[in-house]
C-alpha positions in Angstrom: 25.0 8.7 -7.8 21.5 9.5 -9.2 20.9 12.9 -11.1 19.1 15.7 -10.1 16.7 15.9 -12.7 14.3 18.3 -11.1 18.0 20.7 -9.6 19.7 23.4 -11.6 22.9 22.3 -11.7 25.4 24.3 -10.7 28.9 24.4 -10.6 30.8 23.8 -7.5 33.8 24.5 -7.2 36.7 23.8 -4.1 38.2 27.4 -2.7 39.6 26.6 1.2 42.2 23.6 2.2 42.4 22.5 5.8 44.5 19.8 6.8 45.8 19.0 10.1 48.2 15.9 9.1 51.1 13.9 10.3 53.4 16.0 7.9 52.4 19.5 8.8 49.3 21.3 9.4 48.0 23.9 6.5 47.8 23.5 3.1 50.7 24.4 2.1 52.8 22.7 4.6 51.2 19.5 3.8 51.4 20.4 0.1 55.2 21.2 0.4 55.9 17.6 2.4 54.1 15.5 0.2 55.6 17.0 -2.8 59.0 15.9 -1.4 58.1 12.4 0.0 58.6 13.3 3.7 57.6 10.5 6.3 55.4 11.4 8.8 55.4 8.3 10.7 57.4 7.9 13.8 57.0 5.3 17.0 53.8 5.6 18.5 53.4 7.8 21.3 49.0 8.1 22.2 49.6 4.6 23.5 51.3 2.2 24.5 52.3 0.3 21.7 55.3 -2.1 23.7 53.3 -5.0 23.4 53.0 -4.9 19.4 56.0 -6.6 17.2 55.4 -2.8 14.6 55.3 0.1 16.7 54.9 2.8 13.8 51.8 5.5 13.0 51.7 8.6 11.5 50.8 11.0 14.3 50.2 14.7 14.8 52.4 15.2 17.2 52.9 18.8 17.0 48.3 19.6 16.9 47.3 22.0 20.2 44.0 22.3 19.8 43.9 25.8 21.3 46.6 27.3 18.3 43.3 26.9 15.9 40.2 26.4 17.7 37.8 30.0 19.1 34.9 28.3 20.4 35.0 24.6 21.3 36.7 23.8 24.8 39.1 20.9 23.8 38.6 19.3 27.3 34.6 18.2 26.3 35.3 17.2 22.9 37.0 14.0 21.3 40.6 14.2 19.5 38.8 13.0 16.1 36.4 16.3 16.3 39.1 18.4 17.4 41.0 18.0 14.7 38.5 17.7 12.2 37.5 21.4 13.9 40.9 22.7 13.3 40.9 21.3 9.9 37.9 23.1 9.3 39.1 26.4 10.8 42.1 26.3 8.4 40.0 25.9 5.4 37.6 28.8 5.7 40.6 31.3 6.3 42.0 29.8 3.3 39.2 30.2 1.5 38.8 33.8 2.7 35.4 33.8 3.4 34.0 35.6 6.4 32.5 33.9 9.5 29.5 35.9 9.3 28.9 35.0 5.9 29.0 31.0 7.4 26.7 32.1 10.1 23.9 33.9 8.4 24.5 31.8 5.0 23.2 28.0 4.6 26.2 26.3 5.3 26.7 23.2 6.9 29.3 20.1 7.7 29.6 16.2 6.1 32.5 14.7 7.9 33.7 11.1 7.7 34.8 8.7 9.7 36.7 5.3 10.4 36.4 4.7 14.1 34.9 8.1 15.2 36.2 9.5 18.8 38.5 6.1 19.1 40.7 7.7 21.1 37.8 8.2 24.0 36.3 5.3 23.6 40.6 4.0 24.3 40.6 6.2 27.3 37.3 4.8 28.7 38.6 1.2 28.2 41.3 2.1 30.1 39.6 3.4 32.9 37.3 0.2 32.8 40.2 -2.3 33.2 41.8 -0.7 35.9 38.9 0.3 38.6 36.3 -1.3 37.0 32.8 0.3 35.6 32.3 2.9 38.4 35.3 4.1 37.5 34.3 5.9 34.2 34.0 9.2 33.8 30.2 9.9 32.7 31.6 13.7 31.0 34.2 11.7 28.8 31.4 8.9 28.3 29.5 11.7 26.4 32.4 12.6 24.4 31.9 8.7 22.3 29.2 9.6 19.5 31.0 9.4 16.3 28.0 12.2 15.3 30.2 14.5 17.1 32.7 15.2 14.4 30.6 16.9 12.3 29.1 18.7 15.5 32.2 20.1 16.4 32.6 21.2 12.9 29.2 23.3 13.0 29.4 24.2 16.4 33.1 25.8 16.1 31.9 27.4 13.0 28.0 28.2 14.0 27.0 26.6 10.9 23.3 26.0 11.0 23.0 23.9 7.7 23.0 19.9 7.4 25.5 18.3 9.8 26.2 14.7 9.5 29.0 12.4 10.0 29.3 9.4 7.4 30.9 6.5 8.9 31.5 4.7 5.6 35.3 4.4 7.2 38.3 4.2 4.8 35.9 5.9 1.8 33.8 8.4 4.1 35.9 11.3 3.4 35.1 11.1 -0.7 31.5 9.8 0.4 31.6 13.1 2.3 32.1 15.0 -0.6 30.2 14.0 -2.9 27.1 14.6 -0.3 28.6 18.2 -0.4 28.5 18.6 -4.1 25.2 17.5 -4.7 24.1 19.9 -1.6 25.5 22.8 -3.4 24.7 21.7 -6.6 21.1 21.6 -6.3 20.6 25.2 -4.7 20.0 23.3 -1.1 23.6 24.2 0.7 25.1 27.5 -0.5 28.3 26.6 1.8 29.7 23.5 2.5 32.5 22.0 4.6 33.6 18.4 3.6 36.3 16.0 4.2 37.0 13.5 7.3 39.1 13.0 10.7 40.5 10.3 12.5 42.6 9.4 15.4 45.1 6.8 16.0 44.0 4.3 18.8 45.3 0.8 20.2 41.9 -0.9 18.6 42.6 0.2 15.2 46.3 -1.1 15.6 45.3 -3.8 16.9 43.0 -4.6 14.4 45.2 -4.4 11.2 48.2 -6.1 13.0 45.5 -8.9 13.4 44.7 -9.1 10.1 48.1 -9.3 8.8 48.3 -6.1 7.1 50.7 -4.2 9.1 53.8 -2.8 7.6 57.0 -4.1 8.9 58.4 -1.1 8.4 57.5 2.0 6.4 54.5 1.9 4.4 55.5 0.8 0.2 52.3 1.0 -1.9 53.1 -0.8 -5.5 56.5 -1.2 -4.4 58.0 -5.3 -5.1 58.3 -5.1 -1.2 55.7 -3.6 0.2 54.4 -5.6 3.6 51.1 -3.3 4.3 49.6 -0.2 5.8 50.4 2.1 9.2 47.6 3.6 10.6 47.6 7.3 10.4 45.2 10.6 12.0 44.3 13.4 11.5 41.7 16.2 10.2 41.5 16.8 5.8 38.5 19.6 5.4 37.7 21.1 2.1 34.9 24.3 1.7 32.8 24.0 -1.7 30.7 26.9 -2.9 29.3 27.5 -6.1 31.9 28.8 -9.1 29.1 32.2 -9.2 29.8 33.1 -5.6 33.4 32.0 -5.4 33.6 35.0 -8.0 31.5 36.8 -7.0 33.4 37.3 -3.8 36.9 37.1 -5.5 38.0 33.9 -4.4 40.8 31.5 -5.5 39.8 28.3 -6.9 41.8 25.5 -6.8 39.7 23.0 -8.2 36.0 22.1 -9.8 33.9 19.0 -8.8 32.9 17.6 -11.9 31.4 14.8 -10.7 31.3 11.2 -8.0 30.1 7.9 -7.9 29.8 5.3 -5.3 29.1 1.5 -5.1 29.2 -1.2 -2.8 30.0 -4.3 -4.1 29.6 -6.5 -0.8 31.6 -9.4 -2.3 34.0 -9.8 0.3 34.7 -7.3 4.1 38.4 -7.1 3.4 39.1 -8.3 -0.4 38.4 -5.0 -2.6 36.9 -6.1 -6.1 38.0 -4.8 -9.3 35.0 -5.3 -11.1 33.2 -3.4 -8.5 36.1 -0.6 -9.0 35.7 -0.6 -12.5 32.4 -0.3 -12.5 32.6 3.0 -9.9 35.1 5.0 -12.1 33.3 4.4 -15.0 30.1 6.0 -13.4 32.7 8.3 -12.1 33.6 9.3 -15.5 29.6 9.3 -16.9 29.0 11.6 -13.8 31.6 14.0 -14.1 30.9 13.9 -18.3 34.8 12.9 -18.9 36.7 10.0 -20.8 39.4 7.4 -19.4 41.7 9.6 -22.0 41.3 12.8 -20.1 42.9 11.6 -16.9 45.9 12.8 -16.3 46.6 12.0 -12.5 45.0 9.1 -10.1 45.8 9.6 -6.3 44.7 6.3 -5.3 43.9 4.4 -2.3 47.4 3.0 -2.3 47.6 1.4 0.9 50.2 -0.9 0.3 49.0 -4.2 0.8 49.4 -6.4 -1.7 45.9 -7.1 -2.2 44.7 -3.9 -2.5 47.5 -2.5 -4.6 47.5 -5.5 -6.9 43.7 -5.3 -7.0 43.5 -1.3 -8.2 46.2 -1.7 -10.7 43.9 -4.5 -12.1 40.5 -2.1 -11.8 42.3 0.8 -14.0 43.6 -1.6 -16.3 39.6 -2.5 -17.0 38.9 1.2 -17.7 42.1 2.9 -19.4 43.3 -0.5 -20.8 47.3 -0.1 -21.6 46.8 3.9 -20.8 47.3 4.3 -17.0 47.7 7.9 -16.0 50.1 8.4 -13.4 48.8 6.6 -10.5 50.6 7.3 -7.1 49.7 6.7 -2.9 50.4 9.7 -0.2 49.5 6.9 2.2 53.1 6.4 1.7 53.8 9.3 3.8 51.0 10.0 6.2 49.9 6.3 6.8 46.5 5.2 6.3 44.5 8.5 8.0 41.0 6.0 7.5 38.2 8.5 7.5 40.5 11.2 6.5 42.7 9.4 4.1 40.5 10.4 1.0 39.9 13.9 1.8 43.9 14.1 2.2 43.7 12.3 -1.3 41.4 15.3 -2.4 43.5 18.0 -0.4 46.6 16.4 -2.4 44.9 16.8 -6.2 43.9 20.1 -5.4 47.4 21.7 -5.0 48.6 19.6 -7.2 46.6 21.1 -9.8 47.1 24.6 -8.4 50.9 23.7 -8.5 51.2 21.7 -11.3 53.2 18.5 -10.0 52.5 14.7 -9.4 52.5 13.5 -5.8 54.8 11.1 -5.2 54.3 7.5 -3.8 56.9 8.0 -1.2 59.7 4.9 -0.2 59.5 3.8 -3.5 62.1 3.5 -6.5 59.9 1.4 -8.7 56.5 0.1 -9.3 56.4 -3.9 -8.6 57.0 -5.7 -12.5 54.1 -7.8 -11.3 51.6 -5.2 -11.7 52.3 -5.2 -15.5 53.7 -2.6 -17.6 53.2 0.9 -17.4 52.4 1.4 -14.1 53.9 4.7 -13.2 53.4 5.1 -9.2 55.7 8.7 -9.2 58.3 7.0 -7.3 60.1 8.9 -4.6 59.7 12.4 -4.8 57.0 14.5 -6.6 57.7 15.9 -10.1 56.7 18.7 -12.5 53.5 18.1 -14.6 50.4 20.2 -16.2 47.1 18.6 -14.6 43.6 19.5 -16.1 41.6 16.5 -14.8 42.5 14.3 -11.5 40.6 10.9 -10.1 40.7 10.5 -6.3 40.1 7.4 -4.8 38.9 6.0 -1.9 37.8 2.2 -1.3 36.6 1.0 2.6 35.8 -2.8 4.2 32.6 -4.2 2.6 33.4 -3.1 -0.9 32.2 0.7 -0.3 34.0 2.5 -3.4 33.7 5.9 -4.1 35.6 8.2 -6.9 35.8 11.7 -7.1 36.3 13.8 -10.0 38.3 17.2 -9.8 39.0 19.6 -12.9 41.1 22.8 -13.4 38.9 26.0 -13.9 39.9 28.3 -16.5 
Protein backbone atom coordinates (compact mmCIF):
# COMPACT_ATOMS: atom_id res chain seq x y z
CA UNK A 1 0.00 0.00 0.00
CA UNK A 2 1.77 3.28 -0.95
CA UNK A 3 1.11 6.50 1.31
CA UNK A 4 -0.72 9.34 0.49
CA UNK A 5 1.82 11.86 0.85
CA UNK A 6 -0.01 14.68 -0.81
CA UNK A 7 -3.88 13.37 1.41
CA UNK A 8 -4.82 14.55 4.87
CA UNK A 9 -5.14 11.60 6.51
CA UNK A 10 -7.99 10.96 8.18
CA UNK A 11 -9.35 8.56 10.39
CA UNK A 12 -11.81 6.01 9.25
CA UNK A 13 -13.54 4.34 11.22
CA UNK A 14 -16.22 1.04 10.59
CA UNK A 15 -20.03 2.03 12.06
CA UNK A 16 -22.66 -0.52 10.00
CA UNK A 17 -22.40 -4.53 9.80
CA UNK A 18 -24.24 -6.42 7.06
CA UNK A 19 -23.96 -9.94 6.67
CA UNK A 20 -26.13 -12.25 4.95
CA UNK A 21 -24.29 -15.67 6.00
CA UNK A 22 -24.93 -19.37 6.22
CA UNK A 23 -25.45 -18.91 10.13
CA UNK A 24 -27.89 -16.12 10.23
CA UNK A 25 -28.37 -12.91 8.53
CA UNK A 26 -27.59 -9.52 10.63
CA UNK A 27 -24.90 -8.78 12.64
CA UNK A 28 -25.83 -9.81 15.53
CA UNK A 29 -27.17 -13.07 14.55
CA UNK A 30 -24.08 -13.97 12.87
CA UNK A 31 -22.13 -12.51 15.83
CA UNK A 32 -24.22 -14.71 18.32
CA UNK A 33 -23.48 -18.09 16.02
CA UNK A 34 -20.02 -17.72 15.55
CA UNK A 35 -19.48 -16.92 19.06
CA UNK A 36 -20.92 -20.42 19.92
CA UNK A 37 -19.39 -22.47 17.10
CA UNK A 38 -22.62 -23.22 15.20
CA UNK A 39 -22.29 -25.07 11.80
CA UNK A 40 -23.78 -23.67 9.03
CA UNK A 41 -23.12 -26.27 6.59
CA UNK A 42 -25.76 -28.72 5.56
CA UNK A 43 -26.15 -31.04 2.16
CA UNK A 44 -26.21 -29.02 -0.77
CA UNK A 45 -29.43 -28.04 -2.08
CA UNK A 46 -28.74 -25.02 -5.32
CA UNK A 47 -27.56 -28.08 -7.16
CA UNK A 48 -27.31 -31.19 -7.66
CA UNK A 49 -24.57 -32.42 -5.92
CA UNK A 50 -25.42 -36.66 -6.22
CA UNK A 51 -22.70 -37.11 -8.36
CA UNK A 52 -19.91 -35.76 -5.92
CA UNK A 53 -18.43 -38.39 -3.11
CA UNK A 54 -18.77 -34.68 -0.29
CA UNK A 55 -22.07 -33.21 -0.70
CA UNK A 56 -21.58 -30.43 2.03
CA UNK A 57 -21.70 -26.23 1.69
CA UNK A 58 -22.56 -23.70 3.78
CA UNK A 59 -25.69 -22.13 2.26
CA UNK A 60 -28.22 -19.42 2.98
CA UNK A 61 -30.96 -21.31 2.87
CA UNK A 62 -33.28 -19.08 4.73
CA UNK A 63 -32.08 -15.35 2.21
CA UNK A 64 -35.49 -13.94 0.19
CA UNK A 65 -34.29 -11.40 -1.48
CA UNK A 66 -37.48 -9.32 -1.23
CA UNK A 67 -37.33 -9.41 3.05
CA UNK A 68 -34.29 -6.80 2.48
CA UNK A 69 -34.08 -5.39 -0.90
CA UNK A 70 -36.50 -1.74 -1.94
CA UNK A 71 -35.24 -1.17 -5.32
CA UNK A 72 -33.60 -4.04 -7.25
CA UNK A 73 -36.11 -6.61 -8.88
CA UNK A 74 -34.35 -10.00 -7.78
CA UNK A 75 -35.57 -11.64 -11.11
CA UNK A 76 -32.80 -9.29 -13.32
CA UNK A 77 -30.05 -9.61 -10.96
CA UNK A 78 -27.54 -12.51 -10.01
CA UNK A 79 -27.75 -14.38 -6.42
CA UNK A 80 -24.00 -13.03 -5.72
CA UNK A 81 -25.37 -9.17 -6.18
CA UNK A 82 -28.38 -9.95 -4.41
CA UNK A 83 -26.90 -10.82 -1.55
CA UNK A 84 -24.22 -8.63 -1.52
CA UNK A 85 -27.34 -5.96 -1.90
CA UNK A 86 -28.92 -7.18 1.15
CA UNK A 87 -25.76 -7.28 2.87
CA UNK A 88 -25.44 -3.82 2.10
CA UNK A 89 -28.91 -2.83 3.08
CA UNK A 90 -28.34 -4.30 6.54
CA UNK A 91 -25.22 -2.39 7.15
CA UNK A 92 -26.46 1.15 6.46
CA UNK A 93 -29.49 0.65 8.97
CA UNK A 94 -26.99 -0.56 11.34
CA UNK A 95 -25.02 2.09 10.90
CA UNK A 96 -27.99 4.52 11.22
CA UNK A 97 -27.29 6.72 8.58
CA UNK A 98 -29.99 8.07 6.36
CA UNK A 99 -30.50 7.08 2.63
CA UNK A 100 -30.56 10.60 1.66
CA UNK A 101 -27.42 11.31 3.22
CA UNK A 102 -25.95 8.16 0.72
CA UNK A 103 -27.75 9.77 -2.11
CA UNK A 104 -26.74 13.36 -2.00
CA UNK A 105 -23.28 12.48 -0.19
CA UNK A 106 -20.03 10.91 -2.15
CA UNK A 107 -20.58 7.53 -1.39
CA UNK A 108 -19.88 4.63 -3.27
CA UNK A 109 -19.38 0.55 -3.39
CA UNK A 110 -15.91 -1.83 -3.62
CA UNK A 111 -17.20 -5.39 -3.56
CA UNK A 112 -15.18 -8.51 -4.02
CA UNK A 113 -15.45 -11.46 -5.58
CA UNK A 114 -14.43 -15.18 -6.17
CA UNK A 115 -16.50 -16.44 -9.04
CA UNK A 116 -18.88 -13.44 -9.54
CA UNK A 117 -22.68 -14.34 -10.60
CA UNK A 118 -21.58 -18.26 -10.59
CA UNK A 119 -24.72 -19.27 -10.00
CA UNK A 120 -25.97 -17.69 -13.61
CA UNK A 121 -23.35 -18.54 -15.33
CA UNK A 122 -24.53 -22.46 -13.61
CA UNK A 123 -27.97 -21.85 -14.76
CA UNK A 124 -26.89 -20.89 -18.41
CA UNK A 125 -24.74 -24.03 -18.60
CA UNK A 126 -27.61 -25.85 -17.79
CA UNK A 127 -29.67 -24.53 -20.25
CA UNK A 128 -26.77 -25.01 -22.88
CA UNK A 129 -26.46 -28.84 -22.29
CA UNK A 130 -29.98 -29.56 -22.46
CA UNK A 131 -31.41 -27.58 -25.76
CA UNK A 132 -28.42 -26.46 -26.97
CA UNK A 133 -27.26 -22.62 -27.56
CA UNK A 134 -30.57 -21.25 -28.81
CA UNK A 135 -31.85 -22.34 -25.84
CA UNK A 136 -30.28 -19.54 -23.56
CA UNK A 137 -32.00 -16.99 -22.23
CA UNK A 138 -30.36 -13.63 -23.63
CA UNK A 139 -32.15 -11.54 -20.16
CA UNK A 140 -30.23 -14.14 -17.75
CA UNK A 141 -27.15 -13.99 -20.28
CA UNK A 142 -26.93 -10.20 -19.07
CA UNK A 143 -27.13 -11.09 -15.56
CA UNK A 144 -23.08 -12.80 -15.93
CA UNK A 145 -20.78 -9.63 -15.40
CA UNK A 146 -19.06 -10.15 -12.22
CA UNK A 147 -19.12 -5.94 -12.39
CA UNK A 148 -22.56 -6.39 -11.28
CA UNK A 149 -22.07 -6.91 -7.69
CA UNK A 150 -20.95 -3.78 -6.92
CA UNK A 151 -23.73 -2.36 -9.31
CA UNK A 152 -26.38 -3.80 -7.39
CA UNK A 153 -24.82 -2.36 -4.44
CA UNK A 154 -24.99 1.35 -5.88
CA UNK A 155 -28.02 0.89 -7.65
CA UNK A 156 -30.07 -0.55 -4.48
CA UNK A 157 -28.56 2.21 -2.54
CA UNK A 158 -28.36 5.18 -5.39
CA UNK A 159 -24.85 5.63 -4.54
CA UNK A 160 -23.27 7.74 -7.18
CA UNK A 161 -19.58 7.44 -5.92
CA UNK A 162 -16.81 4.84 -7.24
CA UNK A 163 -18.36 1.39 -7.91
CA UNK A 164 -16.01 -1.42 -8.62
CA UNK A 165 -15.97 -5.05 -8.09
CA UNK A 166 -12.36 -6.56 -7.24
CA UNK A 167 -12.16 -10.05 -8.37
CA UNK A 168 -8.94 -10.82 -6.41
CA UNK A 169 -11.16 -14.09 -5.24
CA UNK A 170 -10.47 -15.67 -1.83
CA UNK A 171 -8.66 -11.99 -0.59
CA UNK A 172 -11.08 -9.52 -2.58
CA UNK A 173 -13.17 -8.82 0.31
CA UNK A 174 -9.95 -7.29 2.57
CA UNK A 175 -8.57 -5.93 -0.98
CA UNK A 176 -12.02 -4.28 -0.91
CA UNK A 177 -11.36 -2.63 2.07
CA UNK A 178 -8.49 -1.37 2.04
CA UNK A 179 -9.58 0.44 -1.43
CA UNK A 180 -12.34 1.89 0.86
CA UNK A 181 -10.04 3.19 3.55
CA UNK A 182 -7.76 4.90 1.43
CA UNK A 183 -11.01 6.49 -0.49
CA UNK A 184 -12.12 7.95 2.79
CA UNK A 185 -8.93 8.58 4.05
CA UNK A 186 -7.82 10.95 1.42
CA UNK A 187 -10.98 13.25 1.39
CA UNK A 188 -12.03 11.45 -2.07
CA UNK A 189 -15.15 9.09 -0.73
CA UNK A 190 -16.98 10.62 2.28
CA UNK A 191 -19.06 7.13 2.42
CA UNK A 192 -18.14 3.90 1.70
CA UNK A 193 -19.51 0.43 1.45
CA UNK A 194 -17.03 -2.45 1.43
CA UNK A 195 -16.80 -6.12 1.79
CA UNK A 196 -17.64 -9.11 -0.77
CA UNK A 197 -20.39 -11.79 -1.86
CA UNK A 198 -20.40 -15.08 -3.33
CA UNK A 199 -22.61 -17.90 -4.30
CA UNK A 200 -22.24 -21.51 -4.08
CA UNK A 201 -22.16 -23.15 -7.59
CA UNK A 202 -21.35 -26.84 -9.08
CA UNK A 203 -17.96 -25.22 -10.76
CA UNK A 204 -16.63 -23.99 -7.68
CA UNK A 205 -17.37 -27.56 -6.06
CA UNK A 206 -16.13 -29.08 -8.61
CA UNK A 207 -13.13 -27.30 -8.67
CA UNK A 208 -11.86 -27.85 -5.06
CA UNK A 209 -13.05 -31.56 -5.02
CA UNK A 210 -10.55 -31.68 -8.05
CA UNK A 211 -7.92 -30.34 -6.37
CA UNK A 212 -8.12 -32.54 -3.49
CA UNK A 213 -9.04 -30.03 -0.90
CA UNK A 214 -12.50 -30.97 -0.04
CA UNK A 215 -13.37 -31.77 3.43
CA UNK A 216 -14.61 -35.17 4.08
CA UNK A 217 -16.67 -34.02 6.49
CA UNK A 218 -16.98 -30.74 8.35
CA UNK A 219 -14.47 -28.29 7.80
CA UNK A 220 -11.24 -28.52 10.82
CA UNK A 221 -8.76 -25.62 10.39
CA UNK A 222 -5.42 -26.39 12.60
CA UNK A 223 -7.15 -29.32 13.84
CA UNK A 224 -4.59 -33.03 13.71
CA UNK A 225 -7.53 -34.05 11.32
CA UNK A 226 -8.49 -31.63 9.37
CA UNK A 227 -9.07 -33.01 5.44
CA UNK A 228 -9.89 -29.36 3.71
CA UNK A 229 -12.36 -26.67 2.95
CA UNK A 230 -16.45 -26.54 2.08
CA UNK A 231 -17.33 -23.95 -0.07
CA UNK A 232 -19.53 -21.48 1.48
CA UNK A 233 -21.89 -18.00 0.08
CA UNK A 234 -23.05 -15.40 0.94
CA UNK A 235 -22.99 -11.35 1.26
CA UNK A 236 -20.29 -9.59 4.35
CA UNK A 237 -20.73 -5.58 3.76
CA UNK A 238 -19.14 -3.12 6.08
CA UNK A 239 -19.93 1.08 5.81
CA UNK A 240 -16.59 3.25 6.69
CA UNK A 241 -16.95 6.93 7.25
CA UNK A 242 -14.55 9.17 8.76
CA UNK A 243 -14.31 9.03 12.91
CA UNK A 244 -15.39 13.35 12.49
CA UNK A 245 -18.66 12.46 10.90
CA UNK A 246 -19.36 9.21 12.53
CA UNK A 247 -19.54 11.73 15.58
CA UNK A 248 -20.61 14.14 14.27
CA UNK A 249 -23.86 12.33 13.57
CA UNK A 250 -23.80 10.26 16.81
CA UNK A 251 -22.84 7.04 15.51
CA UNK A 252 -21.56 3.77 17.15
CA UNK A 253 -18.21 2.65 16.22
CA UNK A 254 -17.21 -0.59 16.37
CA UNK A 255 -13.96 -0.44 14.99
CA UNK A 256 -11.00 1.93 13.39
CA UNK A 257 -8.96 1.03 10.23
CA UNK A 258 -5.58 1.61 11.22
CA UNK A 259 -4.07 0.41 8.34
CA UNK A 260 -3.64 -2.66 5.10
CA UNK A 261 -1.20 -4.04 3.01
CA UNK A 262 -1.25 -6.29 0.08
CA UNK A 263 1.30 -8.45 -1.96
CA UNK A 264 1.44 -10.88 -4.44
CA UNK A 265 4.02 -13.21 -4.25
CA UNK A 266 3.24 -15.32 -7.58
CA UNK A 267 5.44 -18.18 -6.37
CA UNK A 268 3.00 -20.82 -6.80
CA UNK A 269 -1.43 -20.64 -8.02
CA UNK A 270 -2.40 -22.91 -5.10
CA UNK A 271 0.79 -23.20 -2.58
CA UNK A 272 0.41 -19.88 -0.26
CA UNK A 273 4.08 -18.72 0.75
CA UNK A 274 5.06 -17.72 4.08
CA UNK A 275 7.63 -15.50 3.26
CA UNK A 276 5.35 -13.69 1.08
CA UNK A 277 2.86 -13.62 4.30
CA UNK A 278 5.41 -12.41 6.44
CA UNK A 279 6.32 -9.94 4.47
CA UNK A 280 2.43 -8.56 4.11
CA UNK A 281 1.80 -8.35 7.91
CA UNK A 282 4.78 -6.74 8.55
CA UNK A 283 3.82 -3.87 6.00
CA UNK A 284 0.55 -4.51 7.69
CA UNK A 285 1.92 -3.54 10.92
CA UNK A 286 4.24 -0.39 9.33
CA UNK A 287 0.93 0.70 7.70
CA UNK A 288 -1.36 0.64 10.46
CA UNK A 289 1.80 2.18 12.83
CA UNK A 290 1.53 -1.00 15.32
CA UNK A 291 3.98 -3.84 16.71
CA UNK A 292 3.73 -7.76 16.44
CA UNK A 293 3.37 -7.20 20.50
CA UNK A 294 0.12 -5.34 20.19
CA UNK A 295 -1.89 -7.97 18.57
CA UNK A 296 -4.14 -9.45 20.52
CA UNK A 297 -6.45 -11.51 18.07
CA UNK A 298 -5.69 -13.03 14.35
CA UNK A 299 -8.91 -14.17 12.46
CA UNK A 300 -7.12 -15.97 9.84
CA UNK A 301 -7.70 -17.48 6.65
CA UNK A 302 -8.09 -20.82 8.28
CA UNK A 303 -9.33 -22.89 5.66
CA UNK A 304 -8.30 -26.03 6.81
CA UNK A 305 -6.14 -27.58 4.49
CA UNK A 306 -3.19 -28.67 5.57
CA UNK A 307 -1.15 -26.65 3.44
CA UNK A 308 -2.52 -23.52 4.06
CA UNK A 309 -2.99 -23.98 7.83
CA UNK A 310 0.53 -25.36 8.18
CA UNK A 311 1.81 -22.57 5.99
CA UNK A 312 0.14 -19.44 8.16
CA UNK A 313 1.14 -20.86 11.39
CA UNK A 314 4.75 -20.79 9.84
CA UNK A 315 4.17 -16.99 8.43
CA UNK A 316 3.21 -15.69 12.18
CA UNK A 317 5.85 -17.57 13.58
CA UNK A 318 8.33 -15.16 11.21
CA UNK A 319 6.72 -12.04 12.64
CA UNK A 320 5.63 -12.63 16.47
CA UNK A 321 8.30 -15.42 16.91
CA UNK A 322 7.22 -17.73 20.07
CA UNK A 323 4.30 -14.85 20.81
CA UNK A 324 1.31 -15.94 18.63
CA UNK A 325 -1.85 -14.12 19.61
CA UNK A 326 -4.76 -16.14 19.58
CA UNK A 327 -5.16 -17.19 16.05
CA UNK A 328 -8.61 -18.91 15.17
CA UNK A 329 -10.82 -19.78 11.56
CA UNK A 330 -14.77 -18.94 11.32
CA UNK A 331 -14.32 -20.89 8.08
CA UNK A 332 -14.92 -23.54 10.46
CA UNK A 333 -18.50 -22.62 10.59
CA UNK A 334 -19.56 -20.88 7.51
CA UNK A 335 -17.26 -22.70 4.99
CA UNK A 336 -14.99 -21.01 2.75
CA UNK A 337 -17.57 -17.84 1.55
CA UNK A 338 -14.47 -16.97 -1.25
CA UNK A 339 -15.02 -13.30 -2.06
CA UNK A 340 -16.83 -12.92 1.14
CA UNK A 341 -14.85 -14.93 3.44
CA UNK A 342 -12.50 -11.95 4.51
CA UNK A 343 -15.14 -9.34 4.94
CA UNK A 344 -16.92 -12.09 7.30
CA UNK A 345 -13.33 -12.27 8.83
CA UNK A 346 -13.63 -8.39 9.20
CA UNK A 347 -17.47 -8.56 10.21
CA UNK A 348 -16.21 -11.29 12.92
CA UNK A 349 -13.25 -8.78 14.63
CA UNK A 350 -15.52 -6.02 14.71
CA UNK A 351 -18.07 -7.59 17.20
CA UNK A 352 -15.63 -9.17 18.68
CA UNK A 353 -14.09 -6.08 19.67
CA UNK A 354 -17.45 -4.40 20.45
CA UNK A 355 -18.11 -7.62 22.55
CA UNK A 356 -15.05 -8.46 23.92
CA UNK A 357 -14.66 -12.39 23.05
CA UNK A 358 -12.34 -14.55 20.76
CA UNK A 359 -14.14 -16.30 17.84
CA UNK A 360 -13.75 -19.70 18.00
CA UNK A 361 -12.34 -22.17 15.35
CA UNK A 362 -15.36 -24.32 15.44
CA UNK A 363 -15.01 -28.59 15.28
CA UNK A 364 -12.05 -28.29 17.03
CA UNK A 365 -10.72 -29.52 20.59
CA UNK A 366 -7.06 -28.80 19.91
CA UNK A 367 -4.61 -27.20 17.61
CA UNK A 368 -2.49 -29.97 15.56
CA UNK A 369 1.14 -30.60 17.94
CA UNK A 370 2.66 -30.35 14.51
CA UNK A 371 2.20 -26.72 14.14
CA UNK A 372 4.49 -26.23 17.21
CA UNK A 373 3.81 -24.84 20.51
CA UNK A 374 1.65 -22.16 21.37
CA UNK A 375 -0.73 -22.23 18.81
CA UNK A 376 -3.94 -21.27 20.40
CA UNK A 377 -6.78 -21.71 17.57
CA UNK A 378 -9.88 -20.87 20.41
CA UNK A 379 -11.03 -24.31 20.11
CA UNK A 380 -14.74 -25.00 20.08
CA UNK A 381 -16.65 -22.28 21.34
CA UNK A 382 -15.73 -18.53 21.63
CA UNK A 383 -14.52 -17.15 24.91
CA UNK A 384 -14.32 -13.93 27.01
CA UNK A 385 -11.33 -11.55 26.17
CA UNK A 386 -10.39 -7.60 26.11
CA UNK A 387 -9.40 -6.89 22.35
CA UNK A 388 -7.69 -3.43 21.43
CA UNK A 389 -6.00 -4.39 18.25
CA UNK A 390 -7.20 -7.37 15.69
CA UNK A 391 -5.30 -8.76 12.29
CA UNK A 392 -7.68 -10.03 9.63
CA UNK A 393 -6.55 -12.11 7.02
CA UNK A 394 -7.27 -13.04 3.81
CA UNK A 395 -4.82 -14.92 1.26
CA UNK A 396 -6.31 -15.99 -2.65
CA UNK A 397 -4.72 -18.40 -5.64
CA UNK A 398 -1.60 -16.76 -7.11
CA UNK A 399 -0.15 -15.59 -3.84
CA UNK A 400 -2.58 -12.39 -3.57
CA UNK A 401 -2.25 -11.63 0.40
CA UNK A 402 -3.81 -8.93 2.01
CA UNK A 403 -4.01 -7.91 5.91
CA UNK A 404 -6.21 -5.65 7.50
CA UNK A 405 -5.68 -3.88 10.62
CA UNK A 406 -8.67 -2.99 13.07
CA UNK A 407 -8.34 -1.00 16.48
CA UNK A 408 -10.72 -0.18 19.31
CA UNK A 409 -11.69 3.57 19.50
CA UNK A 410 -11.68 5.14 22.78
Amino acid sequence: MAELPSAPRRRVVITGLGAVSPVGIGADVFASAVRAGADGTAPIQSFDASGFPRRRAGEVTDFEPTDHLKRLDPAAWGRSGLLAAAAARLAVADAGIGEEQLEQGRAGAIMGTTSGESAVVQALAEQWVADGLESIDGELAGQTPASRIANAVSAELRLHGETQTIPTACSASNYALGYAYDLVRSGEADVMLAGGADAVNRLTHAGFYALGAMAEDLPRPFAADRTGILTGEGGAVLLLETLEHARERGARVYAEILGYAANCDATHMVHPDAASIAACIRAAHRNAGVEPEQIDYICAHGTGTPTNDTTEVAAAREVFGDRIPPISSIKSMLGHTMGAASGFGAIACCKALEQDFLPPTANVTEADPALGDGVDCVPGTGREARLDIVQNHGFAFGGNNVITILGRVS
